[in-house]
ROZA-310790 format. One record per residue (C-alpha): y, x, z; residue in three letters. Coordinates in steps of 0.02 Angstrom, whole numbers, plus 50000, padded with zeros to 5 digits. Layout:
REM ROZA-310790
YXZALA ...
//
This chain:
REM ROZA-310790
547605203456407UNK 546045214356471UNK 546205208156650UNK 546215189156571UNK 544665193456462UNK 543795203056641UNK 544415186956747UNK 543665175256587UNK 542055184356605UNK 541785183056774UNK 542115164756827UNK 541765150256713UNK 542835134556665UNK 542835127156829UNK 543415142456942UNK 541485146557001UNK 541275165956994UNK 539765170156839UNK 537975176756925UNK 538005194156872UNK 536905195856713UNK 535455208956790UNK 535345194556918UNK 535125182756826UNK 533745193256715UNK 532885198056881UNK 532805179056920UNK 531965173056768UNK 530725188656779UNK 530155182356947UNK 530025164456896UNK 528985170656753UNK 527825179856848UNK 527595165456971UNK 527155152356864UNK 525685166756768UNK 525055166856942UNK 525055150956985UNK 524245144256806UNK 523045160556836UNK 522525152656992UNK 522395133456917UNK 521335139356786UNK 520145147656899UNK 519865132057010UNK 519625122456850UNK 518225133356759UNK 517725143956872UNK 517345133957020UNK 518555142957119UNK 520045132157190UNK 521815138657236UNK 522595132157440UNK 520985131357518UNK 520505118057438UNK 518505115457421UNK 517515120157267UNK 517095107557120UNK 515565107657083UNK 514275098456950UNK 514985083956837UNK 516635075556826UNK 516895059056785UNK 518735061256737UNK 519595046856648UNK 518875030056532UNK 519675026556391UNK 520075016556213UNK 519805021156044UNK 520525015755876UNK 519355002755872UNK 519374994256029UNK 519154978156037UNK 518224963256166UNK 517414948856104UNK 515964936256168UNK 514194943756103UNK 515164959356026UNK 514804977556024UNK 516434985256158UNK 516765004856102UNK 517785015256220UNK 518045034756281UNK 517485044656438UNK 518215060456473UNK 517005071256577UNK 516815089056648UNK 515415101456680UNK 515905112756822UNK 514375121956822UNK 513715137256751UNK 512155128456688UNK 512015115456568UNK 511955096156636UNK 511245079456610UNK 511945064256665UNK 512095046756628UNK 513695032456612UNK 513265014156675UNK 514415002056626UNK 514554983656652UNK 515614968256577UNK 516634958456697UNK 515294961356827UNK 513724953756736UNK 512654967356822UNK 510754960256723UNK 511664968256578UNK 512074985656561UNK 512474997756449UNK 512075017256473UNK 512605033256375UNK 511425048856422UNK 512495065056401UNK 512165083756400UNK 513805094856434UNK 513765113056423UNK 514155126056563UNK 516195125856601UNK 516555112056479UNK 517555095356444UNK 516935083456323UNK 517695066056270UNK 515885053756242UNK 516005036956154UNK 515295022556264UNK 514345006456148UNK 514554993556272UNK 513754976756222UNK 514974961456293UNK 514024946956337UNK 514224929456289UNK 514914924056456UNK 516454931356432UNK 517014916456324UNK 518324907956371UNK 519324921356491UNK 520554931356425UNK 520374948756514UNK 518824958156583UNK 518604972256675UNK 517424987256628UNK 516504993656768UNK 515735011756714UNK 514835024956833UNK 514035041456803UNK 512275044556887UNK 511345058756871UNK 509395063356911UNK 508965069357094UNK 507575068757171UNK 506745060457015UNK 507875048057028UNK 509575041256996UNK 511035043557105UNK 512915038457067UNK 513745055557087UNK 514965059857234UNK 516635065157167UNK 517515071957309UNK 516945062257440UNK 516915045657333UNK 515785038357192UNK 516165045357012UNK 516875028456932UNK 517965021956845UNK 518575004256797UNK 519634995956647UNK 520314980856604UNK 520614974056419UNK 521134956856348UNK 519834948156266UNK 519924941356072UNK 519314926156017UNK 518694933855829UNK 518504952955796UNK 519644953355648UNK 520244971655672UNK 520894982055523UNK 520814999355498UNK 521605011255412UNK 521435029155322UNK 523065034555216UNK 524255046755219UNK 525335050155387UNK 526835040255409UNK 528245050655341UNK 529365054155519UNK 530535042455581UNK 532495046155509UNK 534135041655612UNK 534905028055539UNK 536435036055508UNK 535915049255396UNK 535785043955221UNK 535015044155096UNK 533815034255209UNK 532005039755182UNK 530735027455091UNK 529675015055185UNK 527655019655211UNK 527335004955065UNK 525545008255076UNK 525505004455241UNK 526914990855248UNK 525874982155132UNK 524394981655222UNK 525264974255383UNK 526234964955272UNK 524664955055221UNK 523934954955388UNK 525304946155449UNK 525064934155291UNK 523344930255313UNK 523764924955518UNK 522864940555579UNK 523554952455681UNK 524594969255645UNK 523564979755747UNK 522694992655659UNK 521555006655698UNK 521935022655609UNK 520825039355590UNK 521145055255531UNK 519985070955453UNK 518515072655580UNK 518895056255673UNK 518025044355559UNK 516785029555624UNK 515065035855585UNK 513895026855712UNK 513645007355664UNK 514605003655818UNK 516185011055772UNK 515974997355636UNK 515554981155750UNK 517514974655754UNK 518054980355590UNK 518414967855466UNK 519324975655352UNK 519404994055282UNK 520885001655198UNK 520775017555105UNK 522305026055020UNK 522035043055060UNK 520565052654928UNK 520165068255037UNK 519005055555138UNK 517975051155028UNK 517405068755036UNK 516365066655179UNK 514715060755149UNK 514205053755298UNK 515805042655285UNK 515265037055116UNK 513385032255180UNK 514425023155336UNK 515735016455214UNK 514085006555122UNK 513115002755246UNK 514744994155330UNK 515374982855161UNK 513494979455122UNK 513304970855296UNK 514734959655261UNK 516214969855260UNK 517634970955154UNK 518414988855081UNK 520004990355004UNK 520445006154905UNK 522065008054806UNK 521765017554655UNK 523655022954648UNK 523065035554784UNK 521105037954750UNK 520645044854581UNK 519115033554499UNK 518145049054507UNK 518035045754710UNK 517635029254728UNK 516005030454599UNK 514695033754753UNK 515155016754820UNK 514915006154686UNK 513334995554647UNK 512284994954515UNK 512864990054336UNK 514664993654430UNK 515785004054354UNK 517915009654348UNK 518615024154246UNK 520435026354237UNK 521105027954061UNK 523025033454080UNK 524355028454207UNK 526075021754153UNK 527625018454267UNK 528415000554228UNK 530314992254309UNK 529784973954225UNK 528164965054215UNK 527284946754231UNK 525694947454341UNK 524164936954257UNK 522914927254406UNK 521414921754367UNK 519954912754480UNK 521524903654582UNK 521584883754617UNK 523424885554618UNK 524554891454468UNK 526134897454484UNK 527754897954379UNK 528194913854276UNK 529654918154377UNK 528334918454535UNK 527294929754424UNK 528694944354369UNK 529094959054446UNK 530794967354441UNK 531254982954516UNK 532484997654502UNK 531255010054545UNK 529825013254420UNK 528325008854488UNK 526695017154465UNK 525165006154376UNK 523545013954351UNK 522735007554174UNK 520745007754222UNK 519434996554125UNK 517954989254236UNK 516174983554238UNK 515394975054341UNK 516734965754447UNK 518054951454452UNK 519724954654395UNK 520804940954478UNK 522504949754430UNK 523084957954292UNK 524594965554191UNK 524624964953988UNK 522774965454033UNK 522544978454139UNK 522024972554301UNK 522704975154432UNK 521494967554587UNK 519644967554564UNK 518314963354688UNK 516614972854667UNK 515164964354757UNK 514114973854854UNK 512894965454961UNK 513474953355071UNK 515384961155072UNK 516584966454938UNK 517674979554875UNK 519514976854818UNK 520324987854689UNK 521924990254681UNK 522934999454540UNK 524634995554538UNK 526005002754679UNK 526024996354841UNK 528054992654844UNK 527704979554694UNK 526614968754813UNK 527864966654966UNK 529784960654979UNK 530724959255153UNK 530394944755278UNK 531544932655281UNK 530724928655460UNK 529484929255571UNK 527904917755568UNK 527774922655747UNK 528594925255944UNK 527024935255955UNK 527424953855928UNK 525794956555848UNK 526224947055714UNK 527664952855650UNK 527944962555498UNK 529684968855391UNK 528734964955221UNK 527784949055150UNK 526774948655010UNK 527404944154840UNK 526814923454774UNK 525784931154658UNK 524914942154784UNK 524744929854928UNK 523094925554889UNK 522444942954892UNK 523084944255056UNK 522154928555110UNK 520504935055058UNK 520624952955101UNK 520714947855298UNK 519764931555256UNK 518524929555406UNK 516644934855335UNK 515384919955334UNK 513964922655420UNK 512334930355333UNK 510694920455329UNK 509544920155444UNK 511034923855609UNK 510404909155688UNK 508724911255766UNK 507064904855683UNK 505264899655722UNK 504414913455633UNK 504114926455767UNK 503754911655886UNK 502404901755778UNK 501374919355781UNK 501004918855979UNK 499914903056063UNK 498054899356032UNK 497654899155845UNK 497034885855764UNK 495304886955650UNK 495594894255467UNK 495754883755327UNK 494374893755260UNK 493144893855393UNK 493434873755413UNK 493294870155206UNK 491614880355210UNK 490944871455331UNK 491244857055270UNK 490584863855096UNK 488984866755189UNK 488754849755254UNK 488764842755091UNK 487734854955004UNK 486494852555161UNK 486574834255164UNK 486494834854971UNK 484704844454958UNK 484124832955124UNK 484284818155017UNK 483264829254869UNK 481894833554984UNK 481824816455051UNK 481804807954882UNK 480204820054818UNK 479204815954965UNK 479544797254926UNK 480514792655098UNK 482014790355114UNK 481984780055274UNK 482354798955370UNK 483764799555306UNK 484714788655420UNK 484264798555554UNK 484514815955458UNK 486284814655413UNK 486734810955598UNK 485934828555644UNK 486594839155527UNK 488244833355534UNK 488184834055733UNK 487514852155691UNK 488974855255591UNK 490084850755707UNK 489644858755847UNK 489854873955731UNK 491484870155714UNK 491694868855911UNK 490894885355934UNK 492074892455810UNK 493594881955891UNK 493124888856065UNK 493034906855997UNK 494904907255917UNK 495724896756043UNK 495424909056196UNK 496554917356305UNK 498164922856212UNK 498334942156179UNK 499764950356229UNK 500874957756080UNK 502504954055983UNK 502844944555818UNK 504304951255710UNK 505244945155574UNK 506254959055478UNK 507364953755346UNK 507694971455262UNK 509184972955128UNK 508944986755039UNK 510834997054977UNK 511244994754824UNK 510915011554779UNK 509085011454843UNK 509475025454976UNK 509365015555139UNK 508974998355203UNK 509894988955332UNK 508494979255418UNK 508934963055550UNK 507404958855661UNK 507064942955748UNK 505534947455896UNK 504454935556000UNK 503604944356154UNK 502194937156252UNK 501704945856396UNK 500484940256549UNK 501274948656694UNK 503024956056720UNK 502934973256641UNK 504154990856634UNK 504384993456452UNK 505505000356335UNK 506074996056144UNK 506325011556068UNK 506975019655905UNK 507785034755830UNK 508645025055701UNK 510565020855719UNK 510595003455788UNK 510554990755929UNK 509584979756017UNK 509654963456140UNK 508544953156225UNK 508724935756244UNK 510204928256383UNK 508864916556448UNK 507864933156542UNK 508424928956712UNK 507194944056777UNK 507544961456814UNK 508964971456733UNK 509134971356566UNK 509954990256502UNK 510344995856314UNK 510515014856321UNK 511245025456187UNK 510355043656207UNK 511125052556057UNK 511845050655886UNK 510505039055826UNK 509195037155977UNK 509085022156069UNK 508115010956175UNK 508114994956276UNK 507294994256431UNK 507054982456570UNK 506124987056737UNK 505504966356747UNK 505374961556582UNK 504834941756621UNK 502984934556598UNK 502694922956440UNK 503614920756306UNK 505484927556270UNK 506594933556114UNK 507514948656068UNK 508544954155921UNK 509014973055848UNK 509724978755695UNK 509524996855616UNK 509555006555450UNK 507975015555404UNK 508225028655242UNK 507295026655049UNK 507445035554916UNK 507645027254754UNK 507175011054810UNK 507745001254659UNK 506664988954557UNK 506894994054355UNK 507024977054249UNK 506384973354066UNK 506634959453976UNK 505024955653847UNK 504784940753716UNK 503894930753879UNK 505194934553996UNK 505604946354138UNK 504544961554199UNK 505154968754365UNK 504154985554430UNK 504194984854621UNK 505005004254689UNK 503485015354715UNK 504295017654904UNK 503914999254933UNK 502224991854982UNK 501684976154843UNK 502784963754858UNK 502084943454910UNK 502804925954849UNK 504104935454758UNK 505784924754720UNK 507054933054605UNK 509054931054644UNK 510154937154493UNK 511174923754459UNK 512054913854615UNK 511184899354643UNK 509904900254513UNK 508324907654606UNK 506614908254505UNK 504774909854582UNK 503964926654528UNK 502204928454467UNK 501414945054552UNK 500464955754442UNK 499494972754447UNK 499024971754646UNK 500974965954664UNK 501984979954600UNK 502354969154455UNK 503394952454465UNK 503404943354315UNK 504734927354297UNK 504994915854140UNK 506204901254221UNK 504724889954195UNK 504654887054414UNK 506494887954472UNK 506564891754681UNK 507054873754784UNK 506794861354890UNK 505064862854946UNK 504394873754815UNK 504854894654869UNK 503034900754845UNK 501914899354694UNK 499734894854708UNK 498804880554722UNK 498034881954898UNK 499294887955015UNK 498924896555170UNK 499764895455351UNK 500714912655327UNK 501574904055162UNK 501914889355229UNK 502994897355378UNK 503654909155233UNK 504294892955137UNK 505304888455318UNK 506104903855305UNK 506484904755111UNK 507574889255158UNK 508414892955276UNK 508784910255201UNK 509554901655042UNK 510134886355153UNK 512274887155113UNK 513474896455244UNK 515104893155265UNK 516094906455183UNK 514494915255167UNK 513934927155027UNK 512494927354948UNK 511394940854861UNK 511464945154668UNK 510214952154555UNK 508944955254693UNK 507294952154676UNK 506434942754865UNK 504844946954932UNK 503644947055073UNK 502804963455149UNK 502034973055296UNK 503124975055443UNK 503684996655397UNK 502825008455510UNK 504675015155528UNK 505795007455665UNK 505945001055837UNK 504415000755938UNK 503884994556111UNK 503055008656202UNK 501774997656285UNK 500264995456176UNK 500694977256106UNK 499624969555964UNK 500764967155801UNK 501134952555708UNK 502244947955601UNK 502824955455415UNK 504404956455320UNK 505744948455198UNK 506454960255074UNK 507794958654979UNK 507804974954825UNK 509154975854703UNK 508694973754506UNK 509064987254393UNK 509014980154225UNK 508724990654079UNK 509494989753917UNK 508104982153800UNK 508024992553615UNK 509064986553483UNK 508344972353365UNK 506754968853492UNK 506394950953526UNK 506724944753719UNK 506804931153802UNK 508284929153934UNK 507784916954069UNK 509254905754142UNK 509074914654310UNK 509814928054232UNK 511354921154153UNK 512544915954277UNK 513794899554283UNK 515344900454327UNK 517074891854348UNK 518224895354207UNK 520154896454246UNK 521344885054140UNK 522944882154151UNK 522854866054236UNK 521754874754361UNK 520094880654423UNK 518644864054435UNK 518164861854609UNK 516474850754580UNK 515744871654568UNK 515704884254668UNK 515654903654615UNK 515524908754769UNK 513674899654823UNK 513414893254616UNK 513124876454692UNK 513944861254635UNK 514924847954745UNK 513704831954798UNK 513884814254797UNK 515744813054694UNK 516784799554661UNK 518044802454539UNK 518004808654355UNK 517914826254337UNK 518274839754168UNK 517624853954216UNK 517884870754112UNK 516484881054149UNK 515724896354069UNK 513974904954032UNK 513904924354064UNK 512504933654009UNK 512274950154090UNK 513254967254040UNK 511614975753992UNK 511104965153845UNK 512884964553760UNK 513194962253609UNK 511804949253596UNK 511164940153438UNK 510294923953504UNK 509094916353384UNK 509044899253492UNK 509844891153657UNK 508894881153774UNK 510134870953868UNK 509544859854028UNK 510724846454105UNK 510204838054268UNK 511594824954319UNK 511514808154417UNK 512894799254361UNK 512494780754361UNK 513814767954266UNK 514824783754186UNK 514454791454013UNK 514434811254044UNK 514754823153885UNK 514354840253871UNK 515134852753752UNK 515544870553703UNK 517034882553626UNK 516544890153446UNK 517154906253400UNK 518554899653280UNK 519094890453461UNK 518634872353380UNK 517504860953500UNK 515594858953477UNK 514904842453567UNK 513144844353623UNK 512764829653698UNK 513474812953763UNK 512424803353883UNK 512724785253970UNK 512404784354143UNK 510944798254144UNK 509604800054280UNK 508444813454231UNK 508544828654141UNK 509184833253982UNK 508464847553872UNK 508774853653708UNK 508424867153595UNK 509984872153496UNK 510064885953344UNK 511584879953254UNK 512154896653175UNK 513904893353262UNK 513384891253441UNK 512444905753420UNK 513744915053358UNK 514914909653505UNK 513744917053641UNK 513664934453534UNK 514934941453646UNK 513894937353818UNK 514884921353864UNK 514984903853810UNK 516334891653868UNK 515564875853936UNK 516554858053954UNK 515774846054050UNK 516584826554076UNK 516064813954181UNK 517184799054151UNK 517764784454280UNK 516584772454317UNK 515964759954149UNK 515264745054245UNK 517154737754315UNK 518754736354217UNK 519754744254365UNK 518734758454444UNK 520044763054566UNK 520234745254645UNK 518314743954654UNK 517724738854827UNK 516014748454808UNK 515804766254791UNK 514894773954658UNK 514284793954671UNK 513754804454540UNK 513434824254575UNK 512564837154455UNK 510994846354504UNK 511084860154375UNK 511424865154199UNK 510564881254150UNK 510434890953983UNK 509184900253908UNK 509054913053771UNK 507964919753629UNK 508594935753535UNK 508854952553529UNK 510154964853587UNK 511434969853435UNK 511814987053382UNK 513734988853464UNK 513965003553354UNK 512975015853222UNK 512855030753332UNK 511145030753378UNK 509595019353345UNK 509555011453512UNK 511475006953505UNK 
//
């Protein structure tokens, strides 16, 4: 038995004698050892400049590798982000410089300067700006190169005997609709075989889920602690922002990125079932509020929808699942609660500037079920999970493609500020004034001496002398054009007063080609014009926030350019008070005096300001409502006002899927020392549009006011028929030139600070067109019985009226009023719909007005 057990240990199962054990350990030691030495030796080369074989010594910077990131994406006109790795081989710090270029457009580049430290690798983000002629193809290759300074000039660096390059290729999107994503990590992936089988990711699940829904695609960019877009180019492709993970919100530079990024446009989605309320408070707007009150865990409930054209059965509506599911009870100000459960909602959207952000309280495994199949032989859009009926249209207008904001497309502004100048209106009406008054007290003289033959002849000469005045003058403004730029800024200010995202439209005249720069050390971007066919047109990023645009031949004449940045306030929020005449806004001490104010608080109701006290005081009573042709207030209008009017409509001109601005008060100042600047010595024109939210204070209790209709907003009240589509809530304008009878269910809502409100009278102002039809107007009463206001046949100019019936009073007590308005088939033919003619009707507007006070809402203090 020993000699079977010596035998055993010596040779193995398939008669091959065993390597004797110190052998073996002597093997491994010297296989060890080898690989120390030969890593020793690697990392030498690699820091220290010292290289292993005889091969030659690296030296200065290396260009190693270009790369994506998260958010990745190529599309005509966009902003491209990608990765370089790079090296520093030298002892001493070194500057250097990436050049890339778009599918070999070389008049438009885009640089990142770079400083790397001595023995070093660092991973720099590249802002490449894709140009427009790149629409159309569907890949394009990035063409980057590092230079660095010799010989006080650039040189492409040699990298071993060839240039330091390096070249990518990416597919190119149609629409930036890119989703990203900051949650928990995916829990690891589990065999299939072992059971019990670990839960799906739901959070994430239902975010593809919806994607997938909405037609966009699954592809999502994800960042962890420390990896989160700051710069407002991470942002350019994002669409969509999904936050289910609180620790983020931590960071506050993610939080000033996070609002700067919804208020251009963007849309936000937290889910409250992972972010506590407490979190989510620095990014909502003014008069914007959610506290959680309790959370509850539910197996059965029917979801309520609101604000839809489409209504769906109950069974559509429940939810029924074995596992509880977690719903987190919070009450709201300030938003629109579009679902709900027993009252609670359960999606909200919060505006904030021109995007939104959706709430969501209740768990992510109630919104989805499985796929029955794929919408899709595309892999990007396929998902496990689709969204429940009820929840569909949440998906739809969480990845809904943002409308453009007003003013994208270019305007005249900047443009009508360079050329010869005409004569001013006030040198030409004081001359004429002076003719008159001279030819006036000719005639005098002329009459006292007895003769006034001379006068024939004496009219002649003065007014030749007059107008050769008016040559001289003419001949003195109209002379050789000055160089400089016009700007238009149109700056939104955050709606917590802390920054201001400004978007400027330029105009450059310049006699000669010239070497200049646009420069600016605020985070931002610029780009000239596609129709510069001169020189080389370069946007270089220099650090975190620094940038400039340069161009060795910019072109002689005239030529655009456009750039976008954030410059920082503080407390740049106009306070609100409503008086017995009206409202008084005080213009933010950081603000210069605002000019031909116009105030936006309710969609689609804008009212012309009166300026006050040098302009830091706007005063507005609804007596001049903002339209047409009428944006600026005065009786002689100047040049300057009339191009502001131009732009006043076309800023409120309607955009498709476009948002507008709420409870913002418009107005014109000097262009802001702070921002980009051309560092050739240009002469300045130009001034600009701000937009400053309105933060209304609560008026005493018991003191009389006066609440302007631009301040109570109309909107579109749900019934269970439906939603009216003759309005829109999203632009508060109302469908034109109709043909078919319409019942709309609309409703007044009088803002959140003035609640509970005891009106004293209504003023109520119909404007329809509605020949041949009789239109009636009406309203709900607090016992729920109907109150008719009016009935009119075949109206054509405005209605008014002046109502204090104790009960319609009462019915508006709780800040809204529920509106009916009928327009009925067509009086003047027995058969309307066989009539051969056509017939339109369409509603201009229907405002209300209110005299009161605020009510006490309870007896705790005086004020209440």
């Amino acid at each position: 038995m020993d000699e079977l057990m010596e035998r055993n240990a010596e040779f193995d199962w398939a008669g091959r004698k065993r390597p004797d054990r110190r052998t073996t350990q002597a093997a491994v030691g010297v296989a060890r050892r080898t690989f120390l030495l030969v890593a020793s030796l690697w990392w030498a080369g690699a820091i220290g400049g010292v290289t292993a074989w005889g091969q030659s010594e690296r030296r200065g910077l290396h260009f190693g590798s270009l790369g994506r990131t998260p958010q990745t994406i190529v599309y005509p006109g966009g902003m491209l982000v990608l990765q370089a790795q790079l090296a520093n081989y030298n002892s001493t710090p070194e500057t250097g410089m990436i050049v890339a270029t778009v599918d070999g457009v070389q008049d438009q580049q885009s640089a990142r300067r770079f400083t790397l430290a001595p023995r070093s690798t660092r991973q720099i983000p590249l802002y490449i700006q894709v140009p427009q002629s790149v629409a159309g193809k569907d890949r394009v290759e990035v063409h980057a190169v590092l230079y660095i300074e010799a010989g006080g000039r650039e040189v492409i660096q040699d990298q071993q005997g060839e240039p330091a390059e390096q070249r990518l290729v990416l597919n190119v999107e149609r629409l930036p609709s890119q989703a990203a994503l900051i949650m928990d990590p995916e829990p690891p992936r589990q065999n299939p075989w072992l059971w019990p089988l670990a839960p799906p990711h739901w959070s994430y699940e239902l975010v593809i889920g919806a994607r997938v829904d909405a037609g966009a695609s699954r592809l999502t960019a994800s960042f962890d602690r420390g990896n989160y877009p700051l710069n407002r180019g991470d942002w350019a492709a994002i669409k969509l922002m999904v936050i289910a993970q609180p620790d983020c919100l931590d960071d506050a530079a993610l939080v000033d990125a996070l609002k700067s990024y919804v208020a251009e446009g963007g849309r936000l989605w937290v889910m409250l079932d992972h972010v506590p309320c407490e979190r989510i408070r620095p990014l909502l707007g003014v008069g914007q509020a959610v506290e959680q009150v309790d959370e509850v865990e539910l197996n059965t409930a029917v979801v309520t929808i609101t604000g839809s054209y489409m209504q769906l059965a109950e069974e559509d509506r429940r939810i029924d699942s074995d596992q509880p599911l977690r719903l987190v009870r919070v009450v709201q100000q300030g938003g629109r609660v579009t679902h709900a459960i027993d009252g609670w909602p359960v999606a909200m959207w919060m505006p904030y500037g021109y995007g939104e952000i959706l709430l969501t309280t209740l768990d992510a495994q109630a919104w989805i079920q499985p796929r029955q199949q794929t919408p899709s032989t595309d892999v990007t859009m396929e998902a496990a999970y689709t969204t429940q009926p009820w929840a569909h249209q949440v998906a739809l207008n969480a990845n809904a493609d943002a409308g453009a904001r007003p003013l994208e497309d270019e305007v005249e502004y900047p443009s009508q500020h360079i050329g010869n100048p005409v004569v001013p209106r006030g040198w030409v009406a004081a001359t004429l004034s002076g003719f008159c008054l001279a030819l006036v007290g000719l005639a005098l003289w002329m009459w006292r001496v007895g003769d006034l033959s001379r006068l024939a002849w004496g009219a002649p000469i003065a007014a030749a002398a007059f107008s050769i005045g008016l040559l001289v003058t003419a001949g003195y403004v109209r002379r050789d054009v000055q160089e400089g730029v016009a700007r238009l800024q149109t700056i939104q200010v955050a709606e917590d007063g802390s920054q201001a995202i400004v978007r400027e439209q330029g105009a450059v005249y310049l006699a000669s080609e010239t070497d200049m720069a646009l420069e600016s050390k605020y985070d931002g971007q610029a780009r000239a014009s596609d129709e510069i066919a001169t020189g080389i047109r370069r946007y270089e990023v220099l650090d975190f926030q620094r940038w400039r645009l340069t161009n060795a031949n910019w072109p002689a004449g005239l030529w655009r350019y456009r750039s976008d940045f954030s410059l920082p306030y503080t407390d740049a929020l106009a306070d609100a008070h409503l008086t017995d005449e009206g409202l008084r806004i005080e213009v933010p001490a950081s603000l210069p005096p605002l000019q031909d104010p116009v105030i936006a608080f309710a969609v689609g109701d804008p009212m012309l300001g009166q300026v006050a006290d040098g302009g830091r005081v706007v005063l507005a009573d609804g007596s001049l409502r903002a339209e047409g042709q009428r944006w600026v207030s005065g009786t002689l209008i100047s040049a300057e006002q009339l191009r502001r009017v131009q732009v006043y409509q076309q800023f409120f001109a309607p955009v498709e899927r476009g948002r507008v601005l709420r409870r913002v008060v418009h107005g014109w100042i000097p262009l802001p020392e702070a921002g980009p600047r051309w560092s050739r010595d240009l002469a300045q024109r130009g001034s600009g549009l701000v937009s400053v939210p309105i933060r209304l204070r609560r008026p005493p209790a018991g003191q009389p006011v006066y609440v302007p209709h631009g301040l109570v907003q109309l909107h579109a009240a749900a019934t269970t028929s439906g939603q009216t589509s003759t309005f829109d809530d999203e632009t508060g304008r109302w469908a034109a030139e109709l043909t078919m009878e319409a019942h709309a269910a609309l409703q007044f809502e009088l803002p959140d600070e003035i609640l509970p409100f005891e009106a004293t009278a209504l003023e109520m102002e119909l404007d329809v067109r509605a020949p041949h039809r009789a239109v009636r107007l009406s309203c709900t009463l607090a016992d729920g019985t109907e109150y008719e206001l009016v009935t009119l046949d075949s109206p054509s100019i405005p209605w008014k009226k002046t109502i204090t019936d104790p009960r319609v009073r009462q019915a508006v007590r709780d800040g809204t009023l529920q509106i009916r308005l009928d327009v009925s088939q067509r009086t003047d033919v027995e058969q309307p719909a066989q009539a051969s003619n056509v017939v339109t009707w369409e509603v201009r507007h229907l405002l209300m007005s209110l005299r009161g006070a605020v009510a006490r809402s309870h007896g705790l203090t005086p004020d209440a």
